[in-house]
GUMI-539931 format. One record per residue (C-alpha): residue number from 1; residue in three letters; x, y, z. Coordinates in Angstrom, 2 decimals. Example, Ala and Ser with C-alpha at 12.3 -4.5 7.8 and 13.67 -1.06 7.14 Angstrom:
GUMI-539931
R   num   residuo         X         Y         Z
R     1       Ala     12.30     -4.50      7.80
R     2       Ser     13.67     -1.06      7.14
END
This chain:
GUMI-539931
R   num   residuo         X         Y         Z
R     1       Unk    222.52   -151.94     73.37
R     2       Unk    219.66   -153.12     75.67
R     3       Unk    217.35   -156.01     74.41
R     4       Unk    214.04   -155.82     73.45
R     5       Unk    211.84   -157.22     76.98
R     6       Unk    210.79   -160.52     75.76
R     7       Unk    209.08   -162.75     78.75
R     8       Unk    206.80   -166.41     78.66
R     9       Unk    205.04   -168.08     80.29
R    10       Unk    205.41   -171.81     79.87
R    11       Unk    202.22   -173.95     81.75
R    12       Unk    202.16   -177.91     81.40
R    13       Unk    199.46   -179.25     79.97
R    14       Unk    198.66   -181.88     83.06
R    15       Unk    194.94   -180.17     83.88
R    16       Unk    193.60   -176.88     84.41
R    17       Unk    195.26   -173.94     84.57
R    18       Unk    195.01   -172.85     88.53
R    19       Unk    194.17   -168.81     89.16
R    20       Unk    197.78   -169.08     90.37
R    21       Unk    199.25   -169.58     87.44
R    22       Unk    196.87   -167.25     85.23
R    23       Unk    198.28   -164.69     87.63
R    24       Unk    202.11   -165.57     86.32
R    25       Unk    200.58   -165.10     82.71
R    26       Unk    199.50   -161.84     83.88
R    27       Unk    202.31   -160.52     85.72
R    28       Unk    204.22   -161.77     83.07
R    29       Unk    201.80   -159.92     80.06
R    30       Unk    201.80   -156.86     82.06
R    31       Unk    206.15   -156.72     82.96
R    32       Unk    205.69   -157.03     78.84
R    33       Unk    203.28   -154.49     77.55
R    34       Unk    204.86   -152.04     80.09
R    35       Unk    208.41   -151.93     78.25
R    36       Unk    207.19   -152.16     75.05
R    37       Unk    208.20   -155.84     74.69
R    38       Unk    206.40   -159.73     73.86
R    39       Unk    204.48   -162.02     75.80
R    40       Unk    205.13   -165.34     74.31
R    41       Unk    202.88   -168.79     75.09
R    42       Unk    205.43   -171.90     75.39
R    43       Unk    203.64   -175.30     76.08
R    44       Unk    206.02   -176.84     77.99
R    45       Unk    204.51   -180.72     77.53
R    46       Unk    207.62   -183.09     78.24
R    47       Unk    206.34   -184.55     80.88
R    48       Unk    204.36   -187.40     78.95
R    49       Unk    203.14   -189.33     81.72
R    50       Unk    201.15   -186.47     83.36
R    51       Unk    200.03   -184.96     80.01
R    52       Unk    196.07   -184.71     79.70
R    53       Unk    194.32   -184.49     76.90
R    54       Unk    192.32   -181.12     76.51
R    55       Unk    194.70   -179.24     79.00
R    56       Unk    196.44   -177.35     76.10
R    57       Unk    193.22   -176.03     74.55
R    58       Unk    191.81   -175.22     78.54
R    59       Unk    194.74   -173.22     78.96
R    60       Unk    194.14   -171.56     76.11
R    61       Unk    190.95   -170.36     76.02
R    62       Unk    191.24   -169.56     79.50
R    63       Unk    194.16   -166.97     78.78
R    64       Unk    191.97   -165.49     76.39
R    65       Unk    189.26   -164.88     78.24
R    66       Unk    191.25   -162.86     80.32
R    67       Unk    192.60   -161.08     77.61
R    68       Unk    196.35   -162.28     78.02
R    69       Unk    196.68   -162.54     74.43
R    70       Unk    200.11   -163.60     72.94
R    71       Unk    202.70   -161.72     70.46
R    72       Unk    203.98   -165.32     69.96
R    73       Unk    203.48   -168.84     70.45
R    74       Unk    199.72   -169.08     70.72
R    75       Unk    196.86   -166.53     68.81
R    76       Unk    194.02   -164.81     69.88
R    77       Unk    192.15   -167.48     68.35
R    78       Unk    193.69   -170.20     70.65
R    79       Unk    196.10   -171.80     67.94
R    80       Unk    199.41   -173.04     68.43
R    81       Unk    201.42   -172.15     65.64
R    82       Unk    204.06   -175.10     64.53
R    83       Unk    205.92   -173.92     62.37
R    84       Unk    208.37   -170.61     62.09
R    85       Unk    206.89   -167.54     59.94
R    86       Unk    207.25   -163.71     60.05
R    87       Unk    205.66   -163.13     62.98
R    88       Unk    206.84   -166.42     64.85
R    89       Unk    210.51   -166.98     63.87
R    90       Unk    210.51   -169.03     67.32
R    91       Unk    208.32   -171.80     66.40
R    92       Unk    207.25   -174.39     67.04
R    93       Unk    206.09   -173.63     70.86
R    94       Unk    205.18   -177.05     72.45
R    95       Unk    208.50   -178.98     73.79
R    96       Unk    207.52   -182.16     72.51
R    97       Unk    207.63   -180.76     68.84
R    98       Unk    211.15   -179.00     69.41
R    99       Unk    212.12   -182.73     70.80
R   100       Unk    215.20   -182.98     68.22
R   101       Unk    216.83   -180.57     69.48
R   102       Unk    218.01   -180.83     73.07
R   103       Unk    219.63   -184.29     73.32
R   104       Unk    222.32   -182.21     71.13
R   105       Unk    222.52   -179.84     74.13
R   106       Unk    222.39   -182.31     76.67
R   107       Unk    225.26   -184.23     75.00
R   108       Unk    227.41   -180.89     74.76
R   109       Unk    227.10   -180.64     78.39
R   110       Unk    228.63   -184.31     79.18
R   111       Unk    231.32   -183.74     76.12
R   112       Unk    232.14   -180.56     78.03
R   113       Unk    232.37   -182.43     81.54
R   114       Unk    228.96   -180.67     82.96
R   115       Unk    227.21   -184.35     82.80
R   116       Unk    227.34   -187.86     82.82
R   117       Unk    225.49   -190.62     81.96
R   118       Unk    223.56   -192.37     84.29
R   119       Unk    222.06   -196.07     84.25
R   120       Unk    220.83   -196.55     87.55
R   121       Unk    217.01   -198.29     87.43
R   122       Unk    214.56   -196.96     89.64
R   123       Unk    215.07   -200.45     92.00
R   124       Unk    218.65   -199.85     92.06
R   125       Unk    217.82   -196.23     93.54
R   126       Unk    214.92   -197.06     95.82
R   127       Unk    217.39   -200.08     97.71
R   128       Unk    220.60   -197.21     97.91
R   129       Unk    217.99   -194.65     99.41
R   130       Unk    216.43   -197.59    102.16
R   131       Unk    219.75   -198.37    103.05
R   132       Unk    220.56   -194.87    103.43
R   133       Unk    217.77   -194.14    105.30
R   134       Unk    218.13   -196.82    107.56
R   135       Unk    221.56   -195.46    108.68
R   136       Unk    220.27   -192.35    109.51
R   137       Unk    221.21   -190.24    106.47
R   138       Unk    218.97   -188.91    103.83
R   139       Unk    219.96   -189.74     99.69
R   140       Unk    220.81   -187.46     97.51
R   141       Unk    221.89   -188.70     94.16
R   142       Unk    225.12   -186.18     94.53
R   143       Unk    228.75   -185.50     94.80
R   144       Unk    228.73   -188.24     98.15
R   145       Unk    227.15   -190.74     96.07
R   146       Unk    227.99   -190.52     92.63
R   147       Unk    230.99   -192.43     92.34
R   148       Unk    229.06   -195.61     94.17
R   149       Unk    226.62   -195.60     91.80
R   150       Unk    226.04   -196.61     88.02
R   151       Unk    226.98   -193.99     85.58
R   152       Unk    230.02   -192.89     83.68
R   153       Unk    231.61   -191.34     85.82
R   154       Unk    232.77   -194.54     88.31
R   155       Unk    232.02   -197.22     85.55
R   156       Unk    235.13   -198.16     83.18
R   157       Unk    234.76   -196.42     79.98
R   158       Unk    234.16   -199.67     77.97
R   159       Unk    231.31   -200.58     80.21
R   160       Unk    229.17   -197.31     79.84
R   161       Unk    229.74   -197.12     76.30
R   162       Unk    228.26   -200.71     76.01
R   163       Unk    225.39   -199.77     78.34
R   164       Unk    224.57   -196.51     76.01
R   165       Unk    224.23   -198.69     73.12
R   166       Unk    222.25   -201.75     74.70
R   167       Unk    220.22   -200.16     77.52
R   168       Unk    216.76   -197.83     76.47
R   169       Unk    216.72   -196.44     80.55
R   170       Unk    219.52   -194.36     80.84
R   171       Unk    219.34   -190.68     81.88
R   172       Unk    221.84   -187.19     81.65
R   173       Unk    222.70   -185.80     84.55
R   174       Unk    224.08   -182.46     85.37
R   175       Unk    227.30   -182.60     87.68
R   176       Unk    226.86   -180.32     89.96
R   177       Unk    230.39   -178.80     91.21
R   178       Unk    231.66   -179.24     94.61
R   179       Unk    231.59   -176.68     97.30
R   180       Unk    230.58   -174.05     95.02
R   181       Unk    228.83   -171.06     96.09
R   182       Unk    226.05   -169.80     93.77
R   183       Unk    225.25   -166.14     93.84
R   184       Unk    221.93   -165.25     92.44
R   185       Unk    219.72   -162.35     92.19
R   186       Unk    215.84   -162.59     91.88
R   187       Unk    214.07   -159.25     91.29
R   188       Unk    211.64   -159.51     94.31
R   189       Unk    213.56   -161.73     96.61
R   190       Unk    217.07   -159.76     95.79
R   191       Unk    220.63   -162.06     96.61
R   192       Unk    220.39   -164.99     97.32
R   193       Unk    223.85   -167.56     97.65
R   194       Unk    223.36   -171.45     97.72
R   195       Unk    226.38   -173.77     98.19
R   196       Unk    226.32   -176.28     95.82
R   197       Unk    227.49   -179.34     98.50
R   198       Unk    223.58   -179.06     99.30
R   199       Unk    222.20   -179.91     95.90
R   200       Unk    221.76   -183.13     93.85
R   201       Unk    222.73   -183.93     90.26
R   202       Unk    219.63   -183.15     89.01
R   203       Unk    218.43   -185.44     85.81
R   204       Unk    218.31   -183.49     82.27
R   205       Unk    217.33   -185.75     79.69
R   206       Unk    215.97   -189.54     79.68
R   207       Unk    216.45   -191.65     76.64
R   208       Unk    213.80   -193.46     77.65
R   209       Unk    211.54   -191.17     75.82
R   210       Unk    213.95   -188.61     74.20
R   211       Unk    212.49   -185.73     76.20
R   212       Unk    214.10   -183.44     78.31
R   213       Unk    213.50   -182.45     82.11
R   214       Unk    211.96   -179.05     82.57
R   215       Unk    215.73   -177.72     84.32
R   216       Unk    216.95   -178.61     80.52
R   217       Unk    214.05   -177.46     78.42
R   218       Unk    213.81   -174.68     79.60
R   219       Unk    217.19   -173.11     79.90
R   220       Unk    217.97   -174.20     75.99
R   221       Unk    214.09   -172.44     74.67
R   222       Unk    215.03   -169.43     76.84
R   223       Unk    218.09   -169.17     75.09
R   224       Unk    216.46   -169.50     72.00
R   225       Unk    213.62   -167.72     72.19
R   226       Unk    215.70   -164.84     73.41
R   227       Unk    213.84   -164.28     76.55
R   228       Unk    215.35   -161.65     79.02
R   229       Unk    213.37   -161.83     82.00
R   230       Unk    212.10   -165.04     84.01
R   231       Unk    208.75   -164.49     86.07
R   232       Unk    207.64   -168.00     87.47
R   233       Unk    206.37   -169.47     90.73
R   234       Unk    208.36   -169.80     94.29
R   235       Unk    208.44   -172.98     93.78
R   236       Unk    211.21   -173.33     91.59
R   237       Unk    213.20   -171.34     93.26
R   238       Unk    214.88   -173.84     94.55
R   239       Unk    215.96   -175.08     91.39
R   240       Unk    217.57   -171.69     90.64
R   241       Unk    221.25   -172.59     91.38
R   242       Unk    220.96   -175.20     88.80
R   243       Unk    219.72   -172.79     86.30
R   244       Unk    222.85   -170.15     86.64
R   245       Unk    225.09   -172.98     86.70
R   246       Unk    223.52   -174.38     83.55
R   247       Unk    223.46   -171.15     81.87
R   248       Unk    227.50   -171.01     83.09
R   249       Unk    228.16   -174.19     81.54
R   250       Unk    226.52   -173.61     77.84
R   251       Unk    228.39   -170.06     77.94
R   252       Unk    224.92   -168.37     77.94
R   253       Unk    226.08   -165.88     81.07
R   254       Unk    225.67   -162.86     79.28
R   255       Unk    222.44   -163.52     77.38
R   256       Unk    221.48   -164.76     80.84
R   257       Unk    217.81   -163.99     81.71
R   258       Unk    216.88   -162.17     84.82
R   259       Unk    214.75   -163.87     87.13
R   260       Unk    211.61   -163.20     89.32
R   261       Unk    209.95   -166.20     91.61
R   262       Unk    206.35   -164.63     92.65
R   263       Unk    205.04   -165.90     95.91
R   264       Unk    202.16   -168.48     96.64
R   265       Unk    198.42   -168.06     96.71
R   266       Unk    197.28   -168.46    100.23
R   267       Unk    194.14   -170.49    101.38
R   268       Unk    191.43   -167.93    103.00
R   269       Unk    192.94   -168.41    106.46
R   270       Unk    196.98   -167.73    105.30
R   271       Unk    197.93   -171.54    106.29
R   272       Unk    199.02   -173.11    103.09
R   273       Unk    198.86   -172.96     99.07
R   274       Unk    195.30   -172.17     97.91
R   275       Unk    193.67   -175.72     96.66
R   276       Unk    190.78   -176.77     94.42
R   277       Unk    189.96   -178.62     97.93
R   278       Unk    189.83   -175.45     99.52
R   279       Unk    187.60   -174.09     96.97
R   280       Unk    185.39   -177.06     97.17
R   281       Unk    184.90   -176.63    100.76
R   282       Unk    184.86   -173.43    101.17
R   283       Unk    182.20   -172.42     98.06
R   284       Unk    184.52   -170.10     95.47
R   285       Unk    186.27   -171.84     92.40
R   286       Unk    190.28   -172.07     92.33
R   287       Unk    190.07   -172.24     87.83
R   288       Unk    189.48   -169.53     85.01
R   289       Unk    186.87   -171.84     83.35
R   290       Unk    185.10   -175.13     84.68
R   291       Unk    186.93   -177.96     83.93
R   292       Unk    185.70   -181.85     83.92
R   293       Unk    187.77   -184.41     84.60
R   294       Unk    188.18   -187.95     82.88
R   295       Unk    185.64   -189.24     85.66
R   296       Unk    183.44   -186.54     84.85
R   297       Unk    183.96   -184.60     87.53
R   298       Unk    183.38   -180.82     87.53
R   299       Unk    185.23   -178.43     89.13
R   300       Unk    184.12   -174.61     88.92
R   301       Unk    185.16   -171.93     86.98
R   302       Unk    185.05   -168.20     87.62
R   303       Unk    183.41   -167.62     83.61
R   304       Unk    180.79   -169.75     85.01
R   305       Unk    179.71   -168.70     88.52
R   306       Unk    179.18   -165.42     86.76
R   307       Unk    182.53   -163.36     87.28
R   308       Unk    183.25   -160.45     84.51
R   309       Unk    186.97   -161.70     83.14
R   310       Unk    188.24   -158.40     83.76
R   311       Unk    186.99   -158.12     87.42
R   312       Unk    188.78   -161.85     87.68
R   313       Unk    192.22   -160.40     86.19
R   314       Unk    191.50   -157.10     88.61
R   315       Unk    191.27   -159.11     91.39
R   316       Unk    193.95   -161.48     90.47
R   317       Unk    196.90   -158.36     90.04
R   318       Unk    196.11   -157.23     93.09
R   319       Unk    196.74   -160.63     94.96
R   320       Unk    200.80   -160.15     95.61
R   321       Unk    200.46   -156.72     94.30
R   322       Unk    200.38   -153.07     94.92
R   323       Unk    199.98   -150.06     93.21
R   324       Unk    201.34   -147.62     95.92
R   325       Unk    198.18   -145.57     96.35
R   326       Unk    194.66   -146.61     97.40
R   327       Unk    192.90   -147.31     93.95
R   328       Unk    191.76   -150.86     93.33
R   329       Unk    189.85   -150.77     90.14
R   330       Unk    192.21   -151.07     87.13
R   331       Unk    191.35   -151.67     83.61
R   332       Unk    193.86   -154.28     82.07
R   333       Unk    195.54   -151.17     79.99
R   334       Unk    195.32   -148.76     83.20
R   335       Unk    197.23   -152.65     85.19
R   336       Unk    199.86   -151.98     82.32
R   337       Unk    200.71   -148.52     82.87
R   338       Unk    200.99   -149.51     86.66
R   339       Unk    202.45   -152.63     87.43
R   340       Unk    205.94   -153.03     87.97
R   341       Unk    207.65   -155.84     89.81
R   342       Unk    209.58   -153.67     92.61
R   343       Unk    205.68   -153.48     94.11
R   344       Unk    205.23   -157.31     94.15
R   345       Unk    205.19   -158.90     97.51
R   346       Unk    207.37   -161.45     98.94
R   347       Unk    204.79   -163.24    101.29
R   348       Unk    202.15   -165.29     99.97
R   349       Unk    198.78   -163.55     98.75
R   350       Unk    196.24   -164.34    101.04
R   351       Unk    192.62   -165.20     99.01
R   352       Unk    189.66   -163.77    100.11
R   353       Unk    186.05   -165.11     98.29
R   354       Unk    184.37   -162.11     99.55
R   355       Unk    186.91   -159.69     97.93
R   356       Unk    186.55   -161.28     94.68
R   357       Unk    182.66   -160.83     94.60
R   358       Unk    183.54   -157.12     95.59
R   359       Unk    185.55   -156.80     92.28
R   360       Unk    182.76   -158.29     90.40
R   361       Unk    179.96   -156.16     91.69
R   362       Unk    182.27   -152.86     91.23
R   363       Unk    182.79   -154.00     87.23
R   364       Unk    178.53   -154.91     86.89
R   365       Unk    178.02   -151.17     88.39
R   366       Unk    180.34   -149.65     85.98
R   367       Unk    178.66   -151.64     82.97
R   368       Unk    175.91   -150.09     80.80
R   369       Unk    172.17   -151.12     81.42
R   370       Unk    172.14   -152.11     77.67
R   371       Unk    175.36   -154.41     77.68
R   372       Unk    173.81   -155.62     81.09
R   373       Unk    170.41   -156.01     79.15
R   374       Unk    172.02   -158.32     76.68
R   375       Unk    173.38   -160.43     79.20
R   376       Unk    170.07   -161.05     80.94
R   377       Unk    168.16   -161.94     77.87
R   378       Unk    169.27   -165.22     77.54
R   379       Unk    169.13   -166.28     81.67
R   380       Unk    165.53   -164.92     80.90
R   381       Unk    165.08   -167.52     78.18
R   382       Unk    167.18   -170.22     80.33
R   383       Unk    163.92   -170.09     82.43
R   384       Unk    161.28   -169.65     79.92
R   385       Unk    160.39   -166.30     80.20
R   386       Unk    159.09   -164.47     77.01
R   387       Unk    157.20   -162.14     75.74
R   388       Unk    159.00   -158.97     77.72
R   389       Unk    160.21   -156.15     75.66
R   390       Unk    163.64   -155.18     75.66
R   391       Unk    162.49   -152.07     76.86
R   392       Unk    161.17   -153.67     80.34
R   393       Unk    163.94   -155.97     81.28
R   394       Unk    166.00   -152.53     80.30
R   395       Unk    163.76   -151.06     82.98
R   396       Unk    164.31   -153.54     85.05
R   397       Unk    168.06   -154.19     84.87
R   398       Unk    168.40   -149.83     85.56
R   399       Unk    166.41   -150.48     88.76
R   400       Unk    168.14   -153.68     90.28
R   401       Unk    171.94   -153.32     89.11
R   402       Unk    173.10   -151.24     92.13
R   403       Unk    171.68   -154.80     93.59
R   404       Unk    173.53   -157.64     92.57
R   405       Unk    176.66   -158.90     92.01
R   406       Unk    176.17   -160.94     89.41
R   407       Unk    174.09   -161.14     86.41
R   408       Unk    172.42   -164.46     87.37
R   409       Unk    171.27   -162.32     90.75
R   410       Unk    169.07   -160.43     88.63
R   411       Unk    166.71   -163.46     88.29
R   412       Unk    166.81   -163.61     92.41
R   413       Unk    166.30   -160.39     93.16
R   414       Unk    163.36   -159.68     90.67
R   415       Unk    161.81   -162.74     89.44
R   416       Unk    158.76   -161.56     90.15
R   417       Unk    158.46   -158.72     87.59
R   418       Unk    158.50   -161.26     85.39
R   419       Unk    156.40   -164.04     86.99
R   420       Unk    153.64   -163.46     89.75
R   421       Unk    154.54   -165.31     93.33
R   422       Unk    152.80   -168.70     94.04
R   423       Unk    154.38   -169.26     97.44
R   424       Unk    155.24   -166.50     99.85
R   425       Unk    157.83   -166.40    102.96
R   426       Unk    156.42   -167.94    106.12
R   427       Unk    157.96   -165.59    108.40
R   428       Unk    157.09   -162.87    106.49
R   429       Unk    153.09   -164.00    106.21
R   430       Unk    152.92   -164.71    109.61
R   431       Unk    154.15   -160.79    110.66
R   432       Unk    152.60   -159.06    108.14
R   433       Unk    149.61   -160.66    106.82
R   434       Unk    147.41   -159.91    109.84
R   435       Unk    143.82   -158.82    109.35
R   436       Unk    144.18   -155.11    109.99
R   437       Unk    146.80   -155.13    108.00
R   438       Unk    145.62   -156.41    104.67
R   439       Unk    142.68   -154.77    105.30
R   440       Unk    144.33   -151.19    105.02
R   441       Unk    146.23   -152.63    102.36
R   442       Unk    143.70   -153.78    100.46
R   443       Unk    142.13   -150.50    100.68
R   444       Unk    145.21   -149.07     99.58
R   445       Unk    145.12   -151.62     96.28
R   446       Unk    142.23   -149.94     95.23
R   447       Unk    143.47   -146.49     95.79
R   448       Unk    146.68   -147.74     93.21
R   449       Unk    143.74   -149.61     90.89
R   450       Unk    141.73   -145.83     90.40
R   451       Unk    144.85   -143.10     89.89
R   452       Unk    143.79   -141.18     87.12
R   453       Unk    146.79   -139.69     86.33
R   454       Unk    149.73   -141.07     84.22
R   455       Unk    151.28   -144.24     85.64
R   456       Unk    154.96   -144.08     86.56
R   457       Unk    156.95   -143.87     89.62
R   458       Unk    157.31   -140.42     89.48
R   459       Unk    153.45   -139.70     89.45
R   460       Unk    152.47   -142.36     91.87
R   461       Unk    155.08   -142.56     94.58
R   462       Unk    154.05   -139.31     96.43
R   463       Unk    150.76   -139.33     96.48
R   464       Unk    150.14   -142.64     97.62
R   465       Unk    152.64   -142.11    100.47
R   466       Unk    150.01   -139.09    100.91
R   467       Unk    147.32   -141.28    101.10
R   468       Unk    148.57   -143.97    103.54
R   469       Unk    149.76   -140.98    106.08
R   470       Unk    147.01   -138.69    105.43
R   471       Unk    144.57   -141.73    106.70
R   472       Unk    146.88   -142.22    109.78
R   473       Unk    147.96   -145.63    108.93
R   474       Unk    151.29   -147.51    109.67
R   475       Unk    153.32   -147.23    106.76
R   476       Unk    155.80   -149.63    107.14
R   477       Unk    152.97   -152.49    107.84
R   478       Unk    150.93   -151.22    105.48
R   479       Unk    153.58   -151.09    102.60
R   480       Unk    155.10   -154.78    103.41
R   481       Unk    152.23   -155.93    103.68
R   482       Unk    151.43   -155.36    100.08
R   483       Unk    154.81   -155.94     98.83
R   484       Unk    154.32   -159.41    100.24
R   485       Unk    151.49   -160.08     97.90
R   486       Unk    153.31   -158.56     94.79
R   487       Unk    156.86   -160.13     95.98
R   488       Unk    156.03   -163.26     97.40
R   489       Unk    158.65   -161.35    100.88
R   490       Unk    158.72   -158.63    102.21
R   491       Unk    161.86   -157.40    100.75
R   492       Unk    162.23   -155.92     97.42
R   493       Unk    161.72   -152.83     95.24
R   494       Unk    159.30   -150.21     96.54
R   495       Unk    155.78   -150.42     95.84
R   496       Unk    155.33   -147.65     93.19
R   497       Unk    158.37   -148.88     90.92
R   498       Unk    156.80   -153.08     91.26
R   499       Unk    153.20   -151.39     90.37
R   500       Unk    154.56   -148.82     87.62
R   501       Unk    156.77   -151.51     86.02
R   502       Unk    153.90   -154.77     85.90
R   503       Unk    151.03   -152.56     85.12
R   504       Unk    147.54   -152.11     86.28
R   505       Unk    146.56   -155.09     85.25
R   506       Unk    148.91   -157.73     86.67
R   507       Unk    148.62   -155.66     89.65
R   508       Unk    145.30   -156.30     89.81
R   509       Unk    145.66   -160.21     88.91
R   510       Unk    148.00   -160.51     91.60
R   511       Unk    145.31   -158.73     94.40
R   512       Unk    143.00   -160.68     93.16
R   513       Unk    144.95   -164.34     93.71
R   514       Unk    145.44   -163.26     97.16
R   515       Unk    142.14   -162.27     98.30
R   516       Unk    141.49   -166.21     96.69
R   517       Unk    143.81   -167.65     98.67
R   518       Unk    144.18   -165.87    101.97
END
């Protein structure tokens, strides 16, 4: 009988949560939701020197903003749950608080004659690997060096047995086999065979602080936690011979996992991993949400700079994968319905900043002018404007949306139907503001000023186009010429929906201030 799908996705808490690895949530949600299975949230925190406080609760939130919401390990309201219930018989989800039980695991393995302890100190191991090194050969803590080094294996029994008890700095090791071939498969990459001569005994628990290495962790809560499929990061693909031998040697083969090792985000340019550096220099943020450091330093978030979170997850599926046809837009339930991992890439994604505004100005066209509305309002009061109806920065919003690409570009692209221009484009004064033209358009003012009949758009637009070419006079000087007094440039919305939309009467304020000051 087939398993239920049941995937994770296991960040450290040592800062924020790169795009990178919100795409692995996703890939790893939407492999889920497809089959009918869970997404479960494992904090994998047993690396307690690089842990940083408020990296848990980053990650968090920043999942749920995307909407990669949990079936287990973590709720929709960002809180880990600790201890086993109905709905989380897995519990508890951080590796620090399942701490108890992998030294058990770890000592199976050396009972079993997988591992060995080791009690080599870091000096010990930095003098073998300078000595190596100066002979010409690179270390590897391995089947070459093992039995010249300090650990149960080349130490009399009575020795190591004393060391266990009186020395706090020992580690487990696995043993890896000699001249071994592995034979994997990875669902992108397909078979892949590593010889085991090539590999060192890789460290699985430290007494030091009673916590295992990820290669340990991991393997025992994927076993536990039942999980059937494996979709991580290239880079620890390298440690995936360890993992089927581990899984040999605990007798796990046929509950095995299958595994999946997506490829790298690319910088803009395809020549390495994508950065926060890169991001820095370049202008575009590399995180979900901004992030300070301990120094106070603040890198930039996507929330922030304005992105929608499902343009962000759009564009983030579509970085190592395809749908097979031409469409780019996907809601996160149309993402489910597509995705499969047989269409992810094995090259690295390459990012592009310009893309990713695309995405965001294809989700603020599709929005509403009312949800758009709402999410004005308050970058309206940010600067202090008041006293506009809903109704007009509705108006407004309907006539500038096909415009931006963010909400905050609403403020840059009309700010002045909402406050009257003080200062006005150089360039644009000197072209435009000559005397025969603001004469005409001055003359024109006063044609706007008298129409008698209702005052919109619709009513004014083609009769004072009328007017200007009836009278013989150059439209396009004409026309930016006036927007120039109303704008403050001479780009911007056409003069009947500025006039219509501020009134007569600020309309005539605004002629007014520039016949004072020119």
């Amino acid at each position: 009988m087939a398993r239920k799908t049941r995937v994770r996705f296991a960040p450290s808490p040592t800062g924020p949560l790169h795009m990178g690895g919100v795409r692995t949530a996703l890939y790893n949600y939407l492999f889920a939701k497809k089959r009918g299975g869970d997404f479960i949230i494992r904090i994998e925190d047993t690396d307690s020197q690089r842990f940083v406080p408020g990296a848990e609760k980053y990650i968090i939130e920043a999942l749920n903003w995307c909407g990669i919401v949990p079936d287990e390990g973590v709720d929709a309201a960002g809180n880990v749950v600790e201890t086993a219930s109905e709905r989380h018989p897995h519990a508890p989800y951080r590796q620090s608080q399942r701490k108890p039980i992998y030294r058990q695991y770890a000592e199976q393995l050396v009972a079993d004659g997988y591992a060995y302890y080791a009690f080599d100190t870091a000096e010990e191991l930095g003098a073998k690997r300078a000595e190596m090194e100066a002979q010409g050969q690179t270390f590897i803590y391995g089947l070459s060096t093992r039995m010249g080094l300090r650990n149960s294996l080349s130490l009399p029994e009575a020795e190591w047995k004393d060391l266990l008890e009186t020395r706090t700095d020992w580690t487990i090791r696995f043993k890896m086999p000699e001249n071994r071939v592995v034979k994997m498969d990875d669902l992108i990459r397909g078979h892949v065979e590593v010889n085991t001569d090539t590999l060192d005994d890789k460290v699985l628990w430290k007494r030091a602080d009673e916590l295992p290495t990820y290669h340990l962790a991991n393997i025992v809560d994927d076993h536990l936690m039942e999980i059937t499929e494996v979709i991580r990061g290239e880079e620890w693909l390298p440690s995936l011979p360890l993992h089927y031998l581990l899984y040999e040697a605990f007798g796990w083969t046929d509950t095995q996992p299958r595994f999946a090792h997506l490829s790298l985000l690319l910088k803009p340019d395809g020549k390495g991993k994508l950065s926060k550096r890169d991001g820095d220099r370049l202008g575009f943020p590399v995180f979900p949400l901004q992030w300070v450091n301990a120094e106070g330093e603040v890198s930039r978030g996507y929330r922030e700079d304005g992105y929608f979170p499902e343009a962000f997850v759009n564009l983030l599926a579509m970085l190592g994968w395809n749908p097979g046809n031409d469409q780019e837009l996907f809601t996160l339930e149309e993402l489910v319905e597509a995705f499969s991992l047989e269409r992810v890439v094995k090259s690295g994604a390459r990012f592009n900043a310009d893309k990713a505004k695309w995405f965001n100005k294809e989700y603020l066209r599709k929005k509403s002018v009312s949800e758009l509305t709402d999410l004005y309002m308050p970058v309206l009061e940010s600067k202090g404007i008041t006293g506009f109806s809903r109704e007009y920065v509705e108006r407004v919003v309907a006539l500038i949306q096909e415009r931006a690409t963010f909400v905050a570009d609403f403020w840059d692209i009309a700010s002045y139907l909402f406050v009257a221009p003080s200062t006005f484009v150089e360039k644009d004064a000197a072209k435009f503001w000559k005397e025969e033209n603001y004469t005409l358009a001055l003359k024109v003012a006063d044609f706007i000023l008298g129409f008698e009949g209702e005052f919109t758009k619709e009513n004014l637009e083609g009769p004072l186009e009328e007017y200007i070419r009836s009278n013989e006079w150059p439209m396009g000087k004409v026309m930016n010429c006036l927007r120039l007094a109303l704008v403050g440039a001479s780009s911007g919305l056409g003069i009947a929906d500025i006039v219509t939309l501020i009134g007569k009467e600020e309309f005539a304020r605004r002629i007014e201030y520039i016949k004072n000051t020119l």
